[in-house]
Short mmCIF file of the C-alpha atoms (twelve columns), coordinates in Angstrom:
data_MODEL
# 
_entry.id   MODEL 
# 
loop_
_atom_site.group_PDB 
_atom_site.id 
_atom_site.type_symbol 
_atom_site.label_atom_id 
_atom_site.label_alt_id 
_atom_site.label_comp_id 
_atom_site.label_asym_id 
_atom_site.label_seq_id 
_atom_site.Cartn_x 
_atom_site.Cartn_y 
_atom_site.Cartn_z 
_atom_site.pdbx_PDB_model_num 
ATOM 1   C CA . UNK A 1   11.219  -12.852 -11.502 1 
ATOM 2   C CA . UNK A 2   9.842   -11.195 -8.844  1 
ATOM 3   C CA . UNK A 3   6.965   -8.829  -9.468  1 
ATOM 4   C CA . UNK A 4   4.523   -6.148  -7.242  1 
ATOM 5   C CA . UNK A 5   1.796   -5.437  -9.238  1 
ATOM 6   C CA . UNK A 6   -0.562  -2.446  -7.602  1 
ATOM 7   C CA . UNK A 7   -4.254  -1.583  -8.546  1 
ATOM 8   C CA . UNK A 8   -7.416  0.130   -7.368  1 
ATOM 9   C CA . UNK A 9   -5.901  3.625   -7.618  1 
ATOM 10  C CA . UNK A 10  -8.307  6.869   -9.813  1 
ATOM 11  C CA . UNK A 11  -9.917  9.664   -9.118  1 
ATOM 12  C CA . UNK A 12  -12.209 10.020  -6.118  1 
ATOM 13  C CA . UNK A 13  -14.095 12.590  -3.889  1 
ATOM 14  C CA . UNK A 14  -13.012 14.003  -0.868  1 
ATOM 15  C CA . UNK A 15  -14.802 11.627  1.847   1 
ATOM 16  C CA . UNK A 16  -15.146 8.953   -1.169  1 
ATOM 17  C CA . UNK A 17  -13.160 5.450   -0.592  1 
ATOM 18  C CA . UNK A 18  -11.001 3.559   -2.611  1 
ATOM 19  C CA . UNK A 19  -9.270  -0.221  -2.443  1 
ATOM 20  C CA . UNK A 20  -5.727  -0.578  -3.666  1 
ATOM 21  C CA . UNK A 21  -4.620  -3.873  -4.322  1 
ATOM 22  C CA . UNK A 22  -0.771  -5.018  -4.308  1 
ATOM 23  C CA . UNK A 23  -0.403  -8.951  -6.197  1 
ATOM 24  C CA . UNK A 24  3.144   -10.435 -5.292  1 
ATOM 25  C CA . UNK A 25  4.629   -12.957 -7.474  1 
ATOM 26  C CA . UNK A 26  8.098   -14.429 -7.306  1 
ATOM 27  C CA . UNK A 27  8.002   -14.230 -3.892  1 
ATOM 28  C CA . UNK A 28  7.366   -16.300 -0.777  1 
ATOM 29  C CA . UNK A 29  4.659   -14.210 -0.228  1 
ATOM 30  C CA . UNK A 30  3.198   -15.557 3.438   1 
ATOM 31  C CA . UNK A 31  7.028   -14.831 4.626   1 
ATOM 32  C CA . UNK A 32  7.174   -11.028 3.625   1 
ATOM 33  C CA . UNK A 33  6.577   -7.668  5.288   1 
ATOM 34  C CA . UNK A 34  4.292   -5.942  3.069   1 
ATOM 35  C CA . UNK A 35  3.894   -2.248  3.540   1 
ATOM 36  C CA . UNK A 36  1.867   0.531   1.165   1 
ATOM 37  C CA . UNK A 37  3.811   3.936   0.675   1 
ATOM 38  C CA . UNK A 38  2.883   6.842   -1.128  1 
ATOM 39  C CA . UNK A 39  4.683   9.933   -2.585  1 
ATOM 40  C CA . UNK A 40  2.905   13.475  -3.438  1 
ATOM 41  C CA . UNK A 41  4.719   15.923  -5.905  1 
ATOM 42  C CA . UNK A 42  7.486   17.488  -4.354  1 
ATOM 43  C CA . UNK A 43  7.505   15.509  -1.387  1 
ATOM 44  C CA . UNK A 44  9.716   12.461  -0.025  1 
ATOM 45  C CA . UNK A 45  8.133   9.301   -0.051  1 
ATOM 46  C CA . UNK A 46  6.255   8.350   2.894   1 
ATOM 47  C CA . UNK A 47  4.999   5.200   5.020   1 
ATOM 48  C CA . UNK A 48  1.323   4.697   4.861   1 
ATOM 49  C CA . UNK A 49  0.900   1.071   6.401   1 
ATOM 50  C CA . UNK A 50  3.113   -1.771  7.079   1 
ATOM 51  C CA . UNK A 51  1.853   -5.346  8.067   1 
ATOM 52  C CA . UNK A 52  3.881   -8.622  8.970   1 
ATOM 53  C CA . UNK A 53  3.974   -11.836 8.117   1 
ATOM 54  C CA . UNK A 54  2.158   -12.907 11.012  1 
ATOM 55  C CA . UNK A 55  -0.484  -10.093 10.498  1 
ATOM 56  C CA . UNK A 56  0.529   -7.322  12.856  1 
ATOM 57  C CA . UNK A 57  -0.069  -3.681  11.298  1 
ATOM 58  C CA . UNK A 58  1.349   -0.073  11.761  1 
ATOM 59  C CA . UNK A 59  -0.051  3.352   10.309  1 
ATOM 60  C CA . UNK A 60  1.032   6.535   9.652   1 
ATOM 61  C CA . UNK A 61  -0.572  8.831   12.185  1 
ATOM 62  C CA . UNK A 62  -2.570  10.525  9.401   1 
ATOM 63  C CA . UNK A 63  -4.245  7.872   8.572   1 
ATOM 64  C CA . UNK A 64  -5.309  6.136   11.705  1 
ATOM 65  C CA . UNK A 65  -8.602  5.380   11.930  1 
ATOM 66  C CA . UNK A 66  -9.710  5.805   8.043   1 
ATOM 67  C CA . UNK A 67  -6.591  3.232   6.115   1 
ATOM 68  C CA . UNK A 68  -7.017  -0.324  6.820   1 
ATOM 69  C CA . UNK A 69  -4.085  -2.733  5.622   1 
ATOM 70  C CA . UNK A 70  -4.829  -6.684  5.071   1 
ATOM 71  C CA . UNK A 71  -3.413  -9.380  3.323   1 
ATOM 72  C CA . UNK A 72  -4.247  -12.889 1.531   1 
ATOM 73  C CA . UNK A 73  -1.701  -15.476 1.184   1 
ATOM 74  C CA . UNK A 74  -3.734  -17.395 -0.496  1 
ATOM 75  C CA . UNK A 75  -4.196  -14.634 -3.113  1 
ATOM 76  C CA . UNK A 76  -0.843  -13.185 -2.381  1 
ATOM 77  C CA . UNK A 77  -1.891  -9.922  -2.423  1 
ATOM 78  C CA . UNK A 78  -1.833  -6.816  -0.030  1 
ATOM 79  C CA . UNK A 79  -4.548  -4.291  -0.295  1 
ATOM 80  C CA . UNK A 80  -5.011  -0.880  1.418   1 
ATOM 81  C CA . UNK A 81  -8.860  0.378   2.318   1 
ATOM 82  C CA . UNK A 82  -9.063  3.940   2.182   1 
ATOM 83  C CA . UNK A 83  -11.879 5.792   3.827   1 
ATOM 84  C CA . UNK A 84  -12.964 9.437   4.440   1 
ATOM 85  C CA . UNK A 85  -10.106 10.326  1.834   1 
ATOM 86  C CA . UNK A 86  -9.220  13.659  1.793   1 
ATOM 87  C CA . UNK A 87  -7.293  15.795  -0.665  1 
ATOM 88  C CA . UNK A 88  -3.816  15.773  1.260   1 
ATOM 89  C CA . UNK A 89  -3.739  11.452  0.514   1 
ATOM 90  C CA . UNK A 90  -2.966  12.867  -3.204  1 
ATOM 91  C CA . UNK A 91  -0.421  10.576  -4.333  1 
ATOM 92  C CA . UNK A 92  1.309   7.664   -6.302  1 
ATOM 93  C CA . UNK A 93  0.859   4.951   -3.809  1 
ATOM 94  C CA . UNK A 94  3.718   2.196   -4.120  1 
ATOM 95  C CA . UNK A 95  3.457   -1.528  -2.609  1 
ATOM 96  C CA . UNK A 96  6.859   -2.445  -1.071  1 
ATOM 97  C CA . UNK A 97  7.544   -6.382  0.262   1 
ATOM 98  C CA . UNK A 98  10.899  -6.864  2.784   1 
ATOM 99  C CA . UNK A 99  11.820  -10.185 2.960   1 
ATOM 100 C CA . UNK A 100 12.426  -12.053 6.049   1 
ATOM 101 C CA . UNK A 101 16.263  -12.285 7.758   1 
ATOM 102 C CA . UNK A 102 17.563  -8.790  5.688   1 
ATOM 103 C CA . UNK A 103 18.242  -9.051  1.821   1 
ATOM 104 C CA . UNK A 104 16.836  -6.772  -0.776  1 
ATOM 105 C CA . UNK A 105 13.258  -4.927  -0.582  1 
ATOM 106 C CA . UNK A 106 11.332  -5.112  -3.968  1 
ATOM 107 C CA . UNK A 107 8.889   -2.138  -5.121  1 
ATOM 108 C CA . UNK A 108 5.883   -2.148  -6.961  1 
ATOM 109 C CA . UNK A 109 5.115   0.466   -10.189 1 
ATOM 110 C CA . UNK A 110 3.254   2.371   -8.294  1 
ATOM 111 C CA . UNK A 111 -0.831  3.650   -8.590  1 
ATOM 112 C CA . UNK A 112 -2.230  7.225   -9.063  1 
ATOM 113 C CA . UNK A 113 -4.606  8.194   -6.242  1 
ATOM 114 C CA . UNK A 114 -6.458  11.797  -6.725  1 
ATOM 115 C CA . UNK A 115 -8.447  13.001  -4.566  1 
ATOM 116 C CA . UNK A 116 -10.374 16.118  -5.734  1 
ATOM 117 C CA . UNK A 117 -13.609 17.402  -6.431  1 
# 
């Protein structure tokens, strides 16, 4: 059974940081695509970070410079540093993994980030 656990998410700040953390089991986790997305109220979900299996990462243009994506195989998890956050990163932040060669995506439960002082 394959499962996306996230945590790390709460209430923060604005300017404060926070560490979400994404553990994959069921999966052959050092083969996946792991990406963080995140979806405000009333808005479409959106791409925050993606990295590959062979470490290569990709941001969303509003968070360049202050997200930082990074993986463990050992630990099979994905986390997502966020710095500087600001009130606009209000959101449930989802873990997604893709597998190699097409087939289905799988989706974490998702974690609350607020961002509010």
């Amino acid at each position: 059974q394959v499962q996306l656990v996230e945590s790390g998410g709460g209430l923060v700040q604005p300017g404060g940081s926070l560490r979400l953390s994404c553990a994959a089991s069921g999966i052959t986790f050092r083969h996946y695509a792991m990406g963080w997305y995140r979806q405000a109220p009333g808005k479409q979900r959106e791409l925050v970070a993606q990295i590959t299996s062979g470490g290569m990462t990709n941001y969303a243009d509003s968070v360049k410079g202050r997200f930082t994506i990074s993986r463990d195989n050992a630990k099979t998890t994905v986390y997502l540093q966020m710095n500087s956050l600001k009130p606009e990163d209000t959101a449930v932040y989802y873990c997604k993994g893709d597998p190699p060669f097409g087939g289905s995506s799988y989706w974490g439960q998702g974690t609350q980030v607020t961002v509010s002082s």
